[in-house]
C-alpha atoms as a printed R data frame, in Angstrom:
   type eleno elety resid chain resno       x      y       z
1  ATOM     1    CA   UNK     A     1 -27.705 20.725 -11.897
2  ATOM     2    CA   UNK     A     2 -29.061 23.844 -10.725
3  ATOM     3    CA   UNK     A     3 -26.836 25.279  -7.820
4  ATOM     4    CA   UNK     A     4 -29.498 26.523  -5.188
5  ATOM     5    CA   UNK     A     5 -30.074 27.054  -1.617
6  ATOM     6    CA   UNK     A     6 -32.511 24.095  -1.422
7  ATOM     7    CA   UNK     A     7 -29.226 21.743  -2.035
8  ATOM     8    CA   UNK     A     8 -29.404 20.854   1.571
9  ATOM     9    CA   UNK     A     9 -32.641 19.283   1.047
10 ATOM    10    CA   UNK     A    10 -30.745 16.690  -1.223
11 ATOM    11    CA   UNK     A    11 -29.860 13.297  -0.487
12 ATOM    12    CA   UNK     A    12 -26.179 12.656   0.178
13 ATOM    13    CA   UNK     A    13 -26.160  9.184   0.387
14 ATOM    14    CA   UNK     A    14 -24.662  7.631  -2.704
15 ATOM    15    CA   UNK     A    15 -22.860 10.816  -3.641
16 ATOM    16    CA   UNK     A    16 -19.285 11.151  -4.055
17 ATOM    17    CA   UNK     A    17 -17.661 13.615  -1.555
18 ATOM    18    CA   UNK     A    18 -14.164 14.829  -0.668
19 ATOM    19    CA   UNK     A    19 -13.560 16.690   3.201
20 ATOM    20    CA   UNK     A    20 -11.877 20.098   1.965
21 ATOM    21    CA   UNK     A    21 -11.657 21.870   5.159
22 ATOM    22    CA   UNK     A    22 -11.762 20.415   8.718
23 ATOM    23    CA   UNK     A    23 -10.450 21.727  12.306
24 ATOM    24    CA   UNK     A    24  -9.572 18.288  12.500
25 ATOM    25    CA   UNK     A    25  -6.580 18.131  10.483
26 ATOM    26    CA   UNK     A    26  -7.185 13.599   9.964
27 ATOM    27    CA   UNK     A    27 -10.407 14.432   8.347
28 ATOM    28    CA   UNK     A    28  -8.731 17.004   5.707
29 ATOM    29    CA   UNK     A    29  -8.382 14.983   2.311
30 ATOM    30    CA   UNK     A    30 -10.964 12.111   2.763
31 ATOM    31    CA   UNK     A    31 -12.531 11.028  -0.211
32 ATOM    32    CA   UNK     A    32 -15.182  8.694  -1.649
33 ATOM    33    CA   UNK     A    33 -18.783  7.762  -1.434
34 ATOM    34    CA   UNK     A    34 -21.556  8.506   1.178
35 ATOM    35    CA   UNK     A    35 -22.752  5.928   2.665
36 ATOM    36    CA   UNK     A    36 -24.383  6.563   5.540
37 ATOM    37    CA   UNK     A    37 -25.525  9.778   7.364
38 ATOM    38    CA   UNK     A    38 -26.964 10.480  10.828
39 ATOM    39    CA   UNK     A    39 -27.815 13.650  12.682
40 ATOM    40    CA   UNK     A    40 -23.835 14.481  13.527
41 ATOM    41    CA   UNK     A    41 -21.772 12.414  10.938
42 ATOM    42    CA   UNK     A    42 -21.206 11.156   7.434
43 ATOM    43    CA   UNK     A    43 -19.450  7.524   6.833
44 ATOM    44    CA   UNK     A    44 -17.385  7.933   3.483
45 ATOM    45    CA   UNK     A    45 -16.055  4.633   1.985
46 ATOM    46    CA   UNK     A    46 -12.299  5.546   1.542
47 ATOM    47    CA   UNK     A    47 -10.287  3.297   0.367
48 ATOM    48    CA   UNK     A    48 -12.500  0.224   0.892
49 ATOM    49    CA   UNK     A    49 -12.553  1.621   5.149
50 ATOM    50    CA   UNK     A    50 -15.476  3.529   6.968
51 ATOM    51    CA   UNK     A    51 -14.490  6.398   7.609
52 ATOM    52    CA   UNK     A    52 -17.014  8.923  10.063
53 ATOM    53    CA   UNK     A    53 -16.737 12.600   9.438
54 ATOM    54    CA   UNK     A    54 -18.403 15.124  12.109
55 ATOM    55    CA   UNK     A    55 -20.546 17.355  10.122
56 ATOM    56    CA   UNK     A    56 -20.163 20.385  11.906
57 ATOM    57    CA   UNK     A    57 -16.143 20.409  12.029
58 ATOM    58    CA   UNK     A    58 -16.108 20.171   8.346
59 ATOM    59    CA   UNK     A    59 -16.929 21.798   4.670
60 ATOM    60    CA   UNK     A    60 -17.222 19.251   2.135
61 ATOM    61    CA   UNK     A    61 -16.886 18.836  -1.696
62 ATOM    62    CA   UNK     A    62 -19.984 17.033  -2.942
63 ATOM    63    CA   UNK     A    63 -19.292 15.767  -6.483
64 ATOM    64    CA   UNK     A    64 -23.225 14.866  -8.185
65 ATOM    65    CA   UNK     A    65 -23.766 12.704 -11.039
66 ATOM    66    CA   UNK     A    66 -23.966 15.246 -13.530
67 ATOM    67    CA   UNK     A    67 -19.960 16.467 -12.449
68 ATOM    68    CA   UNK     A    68 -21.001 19.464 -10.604
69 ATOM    69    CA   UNK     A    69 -19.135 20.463  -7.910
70 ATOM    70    CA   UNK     A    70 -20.613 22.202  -4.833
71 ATOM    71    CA   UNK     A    71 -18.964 23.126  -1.556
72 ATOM    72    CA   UNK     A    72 -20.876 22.436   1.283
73 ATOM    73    CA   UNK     A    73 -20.277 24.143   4.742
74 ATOM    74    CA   UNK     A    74 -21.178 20.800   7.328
75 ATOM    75    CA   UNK     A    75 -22.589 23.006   9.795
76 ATOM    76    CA   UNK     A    76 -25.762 23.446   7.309
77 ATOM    77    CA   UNK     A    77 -25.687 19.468   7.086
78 ATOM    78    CA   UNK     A    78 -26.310 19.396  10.783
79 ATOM    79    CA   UNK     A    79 -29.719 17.548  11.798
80 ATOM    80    CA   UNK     A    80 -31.335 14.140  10.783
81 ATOM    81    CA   UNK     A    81 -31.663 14.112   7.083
82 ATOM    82    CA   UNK     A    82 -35.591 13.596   7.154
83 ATOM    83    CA   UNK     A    83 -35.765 16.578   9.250
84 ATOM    84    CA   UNK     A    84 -33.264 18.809   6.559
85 ATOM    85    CA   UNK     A    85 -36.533 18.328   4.249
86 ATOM    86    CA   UNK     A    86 -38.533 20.170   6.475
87 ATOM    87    CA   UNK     A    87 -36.350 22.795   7.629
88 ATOM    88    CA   UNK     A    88 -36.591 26.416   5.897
89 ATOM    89    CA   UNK     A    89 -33.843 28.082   4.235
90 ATOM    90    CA   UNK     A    90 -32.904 31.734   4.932
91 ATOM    91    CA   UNK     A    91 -31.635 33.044   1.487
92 ATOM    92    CA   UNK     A    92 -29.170 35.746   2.148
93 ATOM    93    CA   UNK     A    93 -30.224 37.853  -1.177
């Protein structure tokens, strides 16, 4: 996979994801599967539990099915995901 910008745009539903970095230090080492996402949070199946991350207090480690590895700053992740399709990307370069 192709490391761009445009990841946002992606679908994180299904995807495997670990919480790297959180202000909240209970969030810090969740791991496991998307399974739901709304405007604010992610619900990661952990250990067979729901677990609900706040996007913007966390950077996130999204493993995709072809064993890439990209770190994901949640304040980008912010918004409703059909509205993260729409939104335009600033590159910095």
């Amino acid at each position: 996979m192709k490391v761009t910008p445009e990841i946002i745009r992606y679908e994180f539903i299904g995807t495997e994801v670990k919480v790297a970095k959180s202000r909240n230090p209970g969030y810090v080492g969740i791991a496991g599967k998307v399974i739901d996402e709304t405007r604010n949070t992610l619900t990661i199946l952990h250990e067979k539990k729901r677990k609900i991350v706040v996007k913007d207090s966390a950077v996130f480690h999204f493993r995709f099915s072809d064993g890439t590895v990209v770190e994901i700053d949640g304040k980008l992740l912010v918004g409703r995901p059909e509205d993260r399709l729409k939104k335009r990307i600033r590159r910095l370069w």
